[in-house]
N, C-alpha and C positions, 0 to 999 in steps of 0.2 A: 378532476379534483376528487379524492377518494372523501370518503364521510369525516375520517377522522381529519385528516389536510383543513376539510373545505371547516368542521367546527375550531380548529385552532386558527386558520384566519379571520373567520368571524371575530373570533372572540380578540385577536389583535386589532382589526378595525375598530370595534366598541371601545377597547381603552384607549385606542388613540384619539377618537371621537371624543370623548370624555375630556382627556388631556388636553387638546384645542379649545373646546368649551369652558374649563378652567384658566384658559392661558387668555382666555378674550371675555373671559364674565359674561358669556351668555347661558343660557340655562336650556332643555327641551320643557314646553309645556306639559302640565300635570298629565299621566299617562302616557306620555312619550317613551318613554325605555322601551314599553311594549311594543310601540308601534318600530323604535325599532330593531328589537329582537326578531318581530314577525317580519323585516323587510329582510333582514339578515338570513332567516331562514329561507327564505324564495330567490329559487334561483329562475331567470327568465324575467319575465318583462310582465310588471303589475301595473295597477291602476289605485287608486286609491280606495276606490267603491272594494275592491278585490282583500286591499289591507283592512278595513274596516270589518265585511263579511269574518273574514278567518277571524280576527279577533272576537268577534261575538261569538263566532263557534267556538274557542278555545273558554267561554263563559264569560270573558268580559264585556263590554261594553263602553267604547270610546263615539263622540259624536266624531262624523264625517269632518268637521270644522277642526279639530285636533289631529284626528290625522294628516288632513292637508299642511296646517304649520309645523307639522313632527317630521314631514317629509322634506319641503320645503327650507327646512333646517339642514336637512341631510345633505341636501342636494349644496346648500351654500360652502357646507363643510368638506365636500368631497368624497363624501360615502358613495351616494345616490347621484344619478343624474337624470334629467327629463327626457324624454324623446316625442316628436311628432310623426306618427304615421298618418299618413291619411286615411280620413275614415274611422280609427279606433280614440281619438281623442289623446292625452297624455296615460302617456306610460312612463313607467318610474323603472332604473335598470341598476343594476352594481356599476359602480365606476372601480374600475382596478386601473389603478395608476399605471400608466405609461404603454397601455395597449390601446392598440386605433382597431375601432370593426366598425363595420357596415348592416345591411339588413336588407334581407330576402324577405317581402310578405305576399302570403299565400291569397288573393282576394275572395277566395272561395270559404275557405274553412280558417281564416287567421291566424296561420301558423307563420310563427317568425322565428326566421334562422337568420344569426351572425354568423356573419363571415369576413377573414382578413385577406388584404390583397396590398403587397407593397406597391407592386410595379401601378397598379389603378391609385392606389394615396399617392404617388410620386405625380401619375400623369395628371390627377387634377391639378395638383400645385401648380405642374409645369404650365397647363391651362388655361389659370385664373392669373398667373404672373404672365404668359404671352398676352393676356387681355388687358395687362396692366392694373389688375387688379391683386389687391392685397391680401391673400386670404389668412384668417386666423384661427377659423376652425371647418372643418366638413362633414357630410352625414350624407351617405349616397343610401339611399333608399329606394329598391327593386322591385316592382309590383308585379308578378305574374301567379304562376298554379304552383304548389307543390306536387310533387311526382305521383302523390296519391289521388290528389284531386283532378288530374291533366292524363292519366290514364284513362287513354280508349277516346279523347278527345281530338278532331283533328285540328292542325294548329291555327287553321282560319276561323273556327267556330269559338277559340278562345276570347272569353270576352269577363268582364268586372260589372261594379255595381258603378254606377253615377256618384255615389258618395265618396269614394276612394277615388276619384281624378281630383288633380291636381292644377290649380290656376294656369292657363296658358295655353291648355289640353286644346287639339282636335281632334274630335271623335266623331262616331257614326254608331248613332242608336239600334241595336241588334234588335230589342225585346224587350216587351214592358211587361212585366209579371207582377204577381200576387194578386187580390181577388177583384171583383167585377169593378166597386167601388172605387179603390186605388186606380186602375187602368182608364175608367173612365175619365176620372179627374186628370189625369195627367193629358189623353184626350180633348179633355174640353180645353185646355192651357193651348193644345195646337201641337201637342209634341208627339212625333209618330215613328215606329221601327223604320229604316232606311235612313230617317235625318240626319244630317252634319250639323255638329253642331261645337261650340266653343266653350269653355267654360272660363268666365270671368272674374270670376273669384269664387275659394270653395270653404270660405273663414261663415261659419253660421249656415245659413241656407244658403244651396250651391245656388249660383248667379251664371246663366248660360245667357250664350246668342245664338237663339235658332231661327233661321228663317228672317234673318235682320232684327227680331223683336227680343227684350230681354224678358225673360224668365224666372221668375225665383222657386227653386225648389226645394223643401224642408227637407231632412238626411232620413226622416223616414221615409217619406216618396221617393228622394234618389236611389235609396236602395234598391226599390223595385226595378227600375231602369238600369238595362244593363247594356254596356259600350265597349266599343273596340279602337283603336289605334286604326284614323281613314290610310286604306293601303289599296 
């Protein structure tokens, strides 16, 4: 979408955003238009801290609590919508009506590329309806290297942080990194490069089964930890 394309859509979303918000008697909270003018300008995938930041660089100043309901807004209306990556917390995306994508992320460097694929949106339907199951909406999300980061790597030494697995996961702890401190504690816990281990839940502090015993580890420790898929 060229400059000129991508500001006349914009600026078509905004009045229609507006036109719904008149139609239903809701309002955005005080400073809202900003927040989403600045959403409107960002293409890719933000956070909220991200909306917030530019806006006080542009010289304004909205608190964090205004952005979150200015988005939130957005997202109700159809502008915006949320996404969960693992590991990066909520992100906020355009929603362009009537297109389905996916997402490549990078676990090295956070780069995240959509991507569309009918015959894969066809085969999960087919899937979740052979499993009898209903489905009503999907989001396949990809975790491996982008091409820049995966360079000169070979494919068995590919591995992630502890923070980015995902409930259900088994893995095999490659390497505990960052400084004496951090290693040692993860050490005293019992957790060591070679383990298999399971993760239990990754909502808050990731929750593993190593060694039969459970584990809570905060997302700044899991990062240091880094795992691979047991093969």
């Amino acid at each position: 979408m060229d400059i000129n394309n991508s500001e006349e859509f914009h600026k078509k979303e905004k009045e229609e955003f507006f036109r719904l918000l008149k139609e239903t008697g809701e309002s955005l909270p005080e400073g809202g238009e900003t927040v989403l003018d600045c959403f409107l300008e960002k293409d890719g995938h933000v956070s909220a801290d991200y909306i917030a930041k530019c806006i006080k660089e542009s010289g304004k100043n909205l608190s964090l609590a205004v952005v979150n309901e200015a988005l939130d807004l957005l997202c109700r209306y159809g502008i915006a919508q949320k996404i969960m990556l693992n590991g990066k917390g909520i992100l906020y995306e355009h929603l362009h009506v009537g297109m389905e994508h996916d997402h490549l992320l990078c676990t090295s460097c956070g780069k995240i590329v959509e991507f569309e694929d009918k015959k894969l949106h066809e085969r999960t339907l087919e899937l979740a309806k052979s499993l009898g199951f209903q489905p009503i909406l999907h989001k396949i999300t990809v975790l491996g290297l982008c091409p820049e980061c995966s360079h000169g790597i070979p494919r068995r030494s590919i591995s992630m942080p502890l923070s980015l697995a995902a409930k259900g996961e088994r893995l095999k702890v490659v390497s505990i990194e960052g400084g004496v401190k951090a290693r040692k504690k993860l050490m005293d816990m019992g957790l060591m490069p070679g383990d298999s281990i399971e993760v239990i839940s990754s909502d808050g502090p990731i929750i593993i089964n190593a060694k039969g015993a459970r584990l809570a580890i905060g997302k700044g420790l899991a990062d240091k930890v880094r795992v691979k898929n047991r093969g």
